[in-house]
C-alpha positions as CSV (number, residue, x, y, z in Angstrom):
1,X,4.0,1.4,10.7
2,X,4.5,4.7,9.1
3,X,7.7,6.8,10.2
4,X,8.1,10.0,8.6
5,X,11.4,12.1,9.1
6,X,10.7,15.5,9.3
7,X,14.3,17.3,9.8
8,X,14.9,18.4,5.9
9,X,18.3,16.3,4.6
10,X,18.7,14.5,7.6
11,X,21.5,11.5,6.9
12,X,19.4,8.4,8.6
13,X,16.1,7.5,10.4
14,X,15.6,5.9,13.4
15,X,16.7,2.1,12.6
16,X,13.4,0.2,11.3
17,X,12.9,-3.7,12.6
18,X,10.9,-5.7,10.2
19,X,8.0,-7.3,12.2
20,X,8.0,-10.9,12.7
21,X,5.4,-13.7,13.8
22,X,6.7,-15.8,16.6
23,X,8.3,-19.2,16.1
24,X,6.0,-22.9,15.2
25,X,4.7,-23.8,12.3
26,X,1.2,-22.7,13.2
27,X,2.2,-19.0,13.3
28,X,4.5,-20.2,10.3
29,X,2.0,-21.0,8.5
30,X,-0.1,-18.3,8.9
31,X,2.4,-15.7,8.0
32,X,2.7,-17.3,4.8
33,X,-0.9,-17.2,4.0
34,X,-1.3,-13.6,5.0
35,X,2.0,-12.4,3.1
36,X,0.5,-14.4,0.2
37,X,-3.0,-12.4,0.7
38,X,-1.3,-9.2,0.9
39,X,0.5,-9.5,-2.3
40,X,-2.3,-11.0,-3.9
41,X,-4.5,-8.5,-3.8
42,X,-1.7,-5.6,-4.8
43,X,-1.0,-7.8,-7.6
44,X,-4.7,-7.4,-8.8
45,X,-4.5,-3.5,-7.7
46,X,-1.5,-2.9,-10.2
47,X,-2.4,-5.3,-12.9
48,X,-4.2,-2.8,-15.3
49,X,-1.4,-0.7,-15.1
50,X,1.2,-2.7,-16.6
51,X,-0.9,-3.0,-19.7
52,X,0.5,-0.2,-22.5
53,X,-2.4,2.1,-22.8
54,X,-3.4,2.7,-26.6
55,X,-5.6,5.7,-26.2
56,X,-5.1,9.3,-25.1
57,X,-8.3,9.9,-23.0
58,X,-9.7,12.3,-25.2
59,X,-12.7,11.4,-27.6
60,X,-14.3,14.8,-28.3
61,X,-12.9,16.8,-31.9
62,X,-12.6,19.8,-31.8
63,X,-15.5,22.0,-33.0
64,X,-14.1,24.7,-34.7
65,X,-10.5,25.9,-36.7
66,X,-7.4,26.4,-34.9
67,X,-6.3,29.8,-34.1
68,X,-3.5,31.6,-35.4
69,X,-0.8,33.9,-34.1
70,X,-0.6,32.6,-30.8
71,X,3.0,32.7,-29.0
72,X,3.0,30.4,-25.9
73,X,5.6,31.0,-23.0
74,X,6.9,28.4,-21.3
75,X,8.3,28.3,-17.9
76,X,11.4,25.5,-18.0
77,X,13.0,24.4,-14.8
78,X,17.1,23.4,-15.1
79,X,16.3,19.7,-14.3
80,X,16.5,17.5,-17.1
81,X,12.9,16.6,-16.9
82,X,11.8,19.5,-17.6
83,X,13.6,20.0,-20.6
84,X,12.0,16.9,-21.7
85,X,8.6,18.1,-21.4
86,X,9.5,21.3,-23.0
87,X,9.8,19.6,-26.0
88,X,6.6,17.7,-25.8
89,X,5.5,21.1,-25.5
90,X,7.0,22.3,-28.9
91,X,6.0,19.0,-30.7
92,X,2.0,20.0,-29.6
93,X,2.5,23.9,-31.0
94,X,4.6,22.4,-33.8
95,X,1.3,20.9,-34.5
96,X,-0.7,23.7,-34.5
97,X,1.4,26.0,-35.9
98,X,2.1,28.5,-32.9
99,X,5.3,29.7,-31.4
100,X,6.6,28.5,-28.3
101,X,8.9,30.2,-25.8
102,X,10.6,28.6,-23.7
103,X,11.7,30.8,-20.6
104,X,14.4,29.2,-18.5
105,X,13.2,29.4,-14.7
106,X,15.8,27.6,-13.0
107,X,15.6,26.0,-9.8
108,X,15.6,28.8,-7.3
109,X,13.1,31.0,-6.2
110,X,14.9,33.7,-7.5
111,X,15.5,32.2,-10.8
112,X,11.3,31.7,-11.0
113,X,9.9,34.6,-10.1
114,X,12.5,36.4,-13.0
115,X,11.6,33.9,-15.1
116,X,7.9,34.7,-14.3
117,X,8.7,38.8,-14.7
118,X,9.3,38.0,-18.0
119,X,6.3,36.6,-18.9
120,X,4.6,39.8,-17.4
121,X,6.5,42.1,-19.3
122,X,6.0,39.9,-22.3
123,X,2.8,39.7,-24.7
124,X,2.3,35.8,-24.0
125,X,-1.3,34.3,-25.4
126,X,-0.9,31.7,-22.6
127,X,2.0,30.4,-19.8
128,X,2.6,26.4,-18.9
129,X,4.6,26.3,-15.9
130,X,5.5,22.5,-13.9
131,X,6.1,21.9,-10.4
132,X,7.0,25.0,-8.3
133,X,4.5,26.4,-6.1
134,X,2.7,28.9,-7.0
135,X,4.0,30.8,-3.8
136,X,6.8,31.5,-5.6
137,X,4.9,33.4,-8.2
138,X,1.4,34.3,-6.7
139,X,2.6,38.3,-7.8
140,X,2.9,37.5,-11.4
141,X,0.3,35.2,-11.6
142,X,-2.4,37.5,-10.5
143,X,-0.8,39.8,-13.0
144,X,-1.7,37.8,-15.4
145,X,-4.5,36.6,-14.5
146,X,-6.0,40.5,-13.9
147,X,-4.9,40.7,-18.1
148,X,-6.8,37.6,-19.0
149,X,-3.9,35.7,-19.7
150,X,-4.6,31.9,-19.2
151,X,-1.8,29.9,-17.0
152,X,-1.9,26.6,-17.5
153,X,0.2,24.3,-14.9
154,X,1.3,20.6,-14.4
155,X,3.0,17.9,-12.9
156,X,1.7,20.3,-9.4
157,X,0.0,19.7,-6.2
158,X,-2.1,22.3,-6.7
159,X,-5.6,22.8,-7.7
160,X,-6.2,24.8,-10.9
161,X,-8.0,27.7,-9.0
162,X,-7.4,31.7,-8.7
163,X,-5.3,32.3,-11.6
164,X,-4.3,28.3,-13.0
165,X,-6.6,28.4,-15.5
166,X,-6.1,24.4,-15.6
167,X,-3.7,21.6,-15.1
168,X,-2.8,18.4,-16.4
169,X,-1.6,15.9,-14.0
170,X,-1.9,17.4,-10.5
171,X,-3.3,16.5,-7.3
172,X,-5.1,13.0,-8.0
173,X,-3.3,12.2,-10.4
174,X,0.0,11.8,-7.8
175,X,-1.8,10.2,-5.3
176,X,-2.8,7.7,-7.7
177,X,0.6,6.9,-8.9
178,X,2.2,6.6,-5.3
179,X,-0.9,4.0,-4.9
180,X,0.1,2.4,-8.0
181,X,4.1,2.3,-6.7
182,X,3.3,1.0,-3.4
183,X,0.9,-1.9,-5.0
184,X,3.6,-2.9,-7.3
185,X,6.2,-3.3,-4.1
186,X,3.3,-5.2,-2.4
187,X,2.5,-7.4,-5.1
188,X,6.5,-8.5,-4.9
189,X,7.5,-8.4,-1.4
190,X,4.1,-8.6,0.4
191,X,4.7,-9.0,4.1
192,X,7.9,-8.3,4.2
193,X,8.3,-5.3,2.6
194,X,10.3,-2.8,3.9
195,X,10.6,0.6,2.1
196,X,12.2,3.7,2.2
197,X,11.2,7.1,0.0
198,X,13.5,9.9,-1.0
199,X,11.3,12.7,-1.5
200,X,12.0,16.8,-2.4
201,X,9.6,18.9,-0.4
202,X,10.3,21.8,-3.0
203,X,8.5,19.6,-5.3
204,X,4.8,19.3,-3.3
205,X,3.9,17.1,-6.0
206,X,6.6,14.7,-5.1
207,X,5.7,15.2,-1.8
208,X,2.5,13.5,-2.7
209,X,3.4,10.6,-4.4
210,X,5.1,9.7,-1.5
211,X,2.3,10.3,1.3
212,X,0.5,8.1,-0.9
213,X,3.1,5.6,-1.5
214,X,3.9,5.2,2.5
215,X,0.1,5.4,3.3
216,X,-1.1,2.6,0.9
217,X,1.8,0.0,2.2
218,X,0.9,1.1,6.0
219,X,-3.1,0.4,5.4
220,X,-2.9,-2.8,3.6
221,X,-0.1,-4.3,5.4
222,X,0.1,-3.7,9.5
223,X,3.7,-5.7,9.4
224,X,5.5,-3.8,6.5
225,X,7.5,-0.7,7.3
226,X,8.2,2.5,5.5
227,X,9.8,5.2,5.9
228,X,10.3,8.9,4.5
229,X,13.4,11.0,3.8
230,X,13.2,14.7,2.8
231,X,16.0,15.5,1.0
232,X,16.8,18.8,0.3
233,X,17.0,20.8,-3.5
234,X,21.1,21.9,-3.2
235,X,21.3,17.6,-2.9
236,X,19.8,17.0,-6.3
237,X,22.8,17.2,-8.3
238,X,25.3,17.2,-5.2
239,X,25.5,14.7,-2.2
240,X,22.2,12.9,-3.2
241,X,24.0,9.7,-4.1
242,X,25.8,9.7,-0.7
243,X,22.8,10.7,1.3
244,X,21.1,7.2,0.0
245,X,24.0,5.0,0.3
246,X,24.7,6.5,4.0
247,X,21.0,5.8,4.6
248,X,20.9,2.1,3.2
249,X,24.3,1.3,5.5
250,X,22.7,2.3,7.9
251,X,19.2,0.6,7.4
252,X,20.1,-3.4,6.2
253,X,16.2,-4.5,6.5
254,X,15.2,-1.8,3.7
255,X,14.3,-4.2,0.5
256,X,12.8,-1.1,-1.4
257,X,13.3,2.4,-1.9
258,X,11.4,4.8,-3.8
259,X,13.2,7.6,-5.7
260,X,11.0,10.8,-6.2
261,X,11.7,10.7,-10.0
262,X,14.1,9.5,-12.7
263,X,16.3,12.3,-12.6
264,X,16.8,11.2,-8.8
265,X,18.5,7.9,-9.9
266,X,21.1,9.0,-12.1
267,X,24.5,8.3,-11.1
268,X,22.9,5.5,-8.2
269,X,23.7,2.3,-9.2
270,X,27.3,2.9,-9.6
271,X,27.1,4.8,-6.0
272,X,25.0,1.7,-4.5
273,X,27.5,-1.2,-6.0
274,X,30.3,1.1,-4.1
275,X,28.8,1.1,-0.9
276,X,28.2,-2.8,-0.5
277,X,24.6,-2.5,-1.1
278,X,23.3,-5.8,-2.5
279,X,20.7,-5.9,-5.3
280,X,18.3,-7.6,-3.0
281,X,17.2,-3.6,-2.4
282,X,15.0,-2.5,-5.4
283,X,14.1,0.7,-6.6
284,X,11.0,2.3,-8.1
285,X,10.4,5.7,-9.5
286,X,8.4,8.3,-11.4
287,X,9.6,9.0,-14.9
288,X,11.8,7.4,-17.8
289,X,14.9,8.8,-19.1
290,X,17.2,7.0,-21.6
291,X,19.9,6.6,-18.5
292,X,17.2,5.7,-16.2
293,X,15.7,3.0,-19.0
294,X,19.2,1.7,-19.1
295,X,19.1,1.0,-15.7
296,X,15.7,-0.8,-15.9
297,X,16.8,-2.4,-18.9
298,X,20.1,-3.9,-17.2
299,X,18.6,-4.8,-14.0
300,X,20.8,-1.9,-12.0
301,X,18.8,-2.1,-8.6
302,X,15.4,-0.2,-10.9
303,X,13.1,-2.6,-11.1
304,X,9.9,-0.4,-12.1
305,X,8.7,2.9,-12.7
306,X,5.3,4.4,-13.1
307,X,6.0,6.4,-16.5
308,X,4.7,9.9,-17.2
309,X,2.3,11.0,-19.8
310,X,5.0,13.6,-20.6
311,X,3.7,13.6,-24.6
312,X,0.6,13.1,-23.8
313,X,0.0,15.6,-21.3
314,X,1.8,18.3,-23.2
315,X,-0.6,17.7,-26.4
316,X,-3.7,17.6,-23.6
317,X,-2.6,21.1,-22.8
318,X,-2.7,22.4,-26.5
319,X,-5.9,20.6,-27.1
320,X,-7.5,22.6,-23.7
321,X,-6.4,26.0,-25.0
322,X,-7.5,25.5,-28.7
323,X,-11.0,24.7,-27.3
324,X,-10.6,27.6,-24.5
325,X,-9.5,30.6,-27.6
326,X,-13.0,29.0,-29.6
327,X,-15.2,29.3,-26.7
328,X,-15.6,25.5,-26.7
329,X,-16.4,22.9,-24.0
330,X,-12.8,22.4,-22.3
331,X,-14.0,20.1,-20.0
332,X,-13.1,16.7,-21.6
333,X,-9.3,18.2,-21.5
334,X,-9.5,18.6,-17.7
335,X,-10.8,15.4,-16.8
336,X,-8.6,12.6,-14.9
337,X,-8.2,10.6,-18.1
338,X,-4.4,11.0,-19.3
339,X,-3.0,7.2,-19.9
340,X,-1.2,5.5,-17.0
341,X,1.6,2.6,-17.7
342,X,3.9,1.0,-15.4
343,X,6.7,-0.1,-17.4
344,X,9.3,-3.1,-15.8
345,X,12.7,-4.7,-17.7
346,X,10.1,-6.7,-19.6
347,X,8.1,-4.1,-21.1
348,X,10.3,-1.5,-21.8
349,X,10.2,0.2,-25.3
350,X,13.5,1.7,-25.1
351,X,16.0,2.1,-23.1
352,X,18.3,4.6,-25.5
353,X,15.8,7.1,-26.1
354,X,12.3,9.0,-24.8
355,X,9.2,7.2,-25.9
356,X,5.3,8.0,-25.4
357,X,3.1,5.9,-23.2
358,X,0.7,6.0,-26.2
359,X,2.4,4.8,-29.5
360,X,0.2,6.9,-32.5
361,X,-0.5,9.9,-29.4
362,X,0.1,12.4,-32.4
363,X,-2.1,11.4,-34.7
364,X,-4.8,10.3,-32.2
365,X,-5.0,14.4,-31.0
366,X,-4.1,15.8,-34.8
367,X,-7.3,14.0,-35.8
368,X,-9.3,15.5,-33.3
369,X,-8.0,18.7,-34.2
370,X,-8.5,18.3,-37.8
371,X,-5.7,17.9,-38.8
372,X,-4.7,14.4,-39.8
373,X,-3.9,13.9,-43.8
């Protein structure tokens, strides 16, 4: 049964009961066998995805040189993340020899749209933005647009339409993961999973991942319950900790929670083991971070977390506009086809530093540029 709270930052949901069979071992016995099918056939679902992938989904080189001169501006949000894939970002122009700018966009509307003014009074040859909706900076985008300037987005609910010139990671590729998430907690719990999602509708793409998640426990189990929390932006970095713990007090029978990324987690365990909440309740989450891998890595309540193609995708993007500025075929950048891993204690690469989902990602794209010694 799908619950869905819709008051934004509200403390608790309605108390959840976890659906039973009635007692004697006939009903017994069945319950068993149906929790067993249930996580049976999420642990088939999830199984490809917890192999490392060792290619980067692109297969096509590049036709001809690679430009010169071009200065790429790039639209960084204050969360940690986002810093991270900024410089994914500068490793890929690194590559190529261009100049990135990174333009620091905050986390408020205000701070985005000036962050987007500045790239309309600048001379960029192309803008990468993440997240934010495009609402918040339809004005400038058109601007650009109207100039010929080529925005590329991702990490976004949005289609790449009127004005995104493209995207890496949007749309499908979040329902996907919030599949993936939910088939992980099935292939553990089965029957008796009962889950919980702490999601940021600022971050529509979030917002996704958890419709998904919630949707794919609810059709392939009719006994599990889920349910999802909206938490507002001023919590991230505030009252977020205590929002969760209040929530988990106040809902025993929850055995899983997702977290809408990494960035979400920090600070949690410490906040969790406080409140009395036993580590019987697991987590799962979008992302890695080197706090967030220590977590996994120690067993602090994280159990799994569908990693992002952070690298990846940030190379993907450079190999889309190097094809775009020759006149090339960009469509084998666009496609759905950016690795997916979901990484548990046991298959962690690191847990003190960033890592790739695909080891030689680098060299693979520098090759297909032409560029590999």
């Amino acid at each position: 049964m799908l619950k869905k709270s819709l008051a934004v930052g509200a403390l608790a949901l309605s108390a959840m009961l976890l659906v039973g069979c009635s007692t004697g071992a006939p009903a017994e016995s069945e319950a068993t066998a149906s929790t067993d099918a249930v996580a049976q056939a999420a642990a088939e679902a999830i199984a490809p995805a917890l192999e490392r992938p060792t290619s980067v989904g692109v297969d096509v080189p590049l036709a001809g040189g690679i430009p010169e001169g071009k200065e790429i501006y790039w639209m960084q949000c204050s969360s940690p993340a986002c810093a991270v894939v900024g410089e994914a970002i500068k490793e890929a122009t690194d590559a190529v020899g261009w100049e990135l700018r990174v333009v620091d966009a905050g986390l408020t509307p205000e701070s985005i749209k000036a962050a987007w003014q500045q790239a309309v009074l600048g001379e960029p040859d192309a803008v990468i933005t993440s997240g934010f909706s495009r609402a918040l900076y339809e004005d400038e985008l058109q601007q650009l647009a109207e100039r010929g300037v080529p925005v590329l987005n991702m990490t976004t609910a949005e289609p790449p339409e009127d004005g995104i010139t493209a995207a890496q990671k949007w749309g499908p590729d979040f329902v996907d993961q919030g599949e993936r998430l939910a088939n992980f907690v099935l292939s553990q719990s089965g029957e008796q999973t009962d889950a919980a999602v702490f999601s940021v509708s600022v971050f529509p793409n979030i917002g996704l991942v958890a419709d998904s998640f919630a949707d794919t426990i609810s059709t392939a189990c009719s006994t599990c319950e889920v349910a999802i929390e909206d938490i507002p932006i001023d919590a991230l970095g505030g009252d977020l900790t205590t929002r969760v713990v209040t929530y988990l007090q106040a809902h025993p029978d929850v055995n899983w929670v997702y977290m809408g990324y990494s960035d979400m987690m920090i600070g949690l365990p410490a906040a969790l083991q406080a409140g009395g909440i036993p580590t019987t309740v697991r987590f799962v989450t979008l992302d890695t971070s080197p706090t967030t891998s220590t977590y996994l890595a120690n067993g602090e309540y994280l159990t799994a977390v569908d990693t992002s193609p952070t690298s990846e995708a940030a190379f993907r993007h450079i190999d889309f506009l190097l094809r775009y500025f020759n006149g090339e075929d960009t469509s084998v950048s666009t496609a759905h086809t950016l690795p997916v891993w979901m990484v548990t204690k046991d298959t962690l690469p690191s847990s003190s530093e960033n890592f790739p989902l695909v080891v030689d990602y680098a060299e693979q794209y520098k090759e297909l540029w032409g560029l590999a010694p």
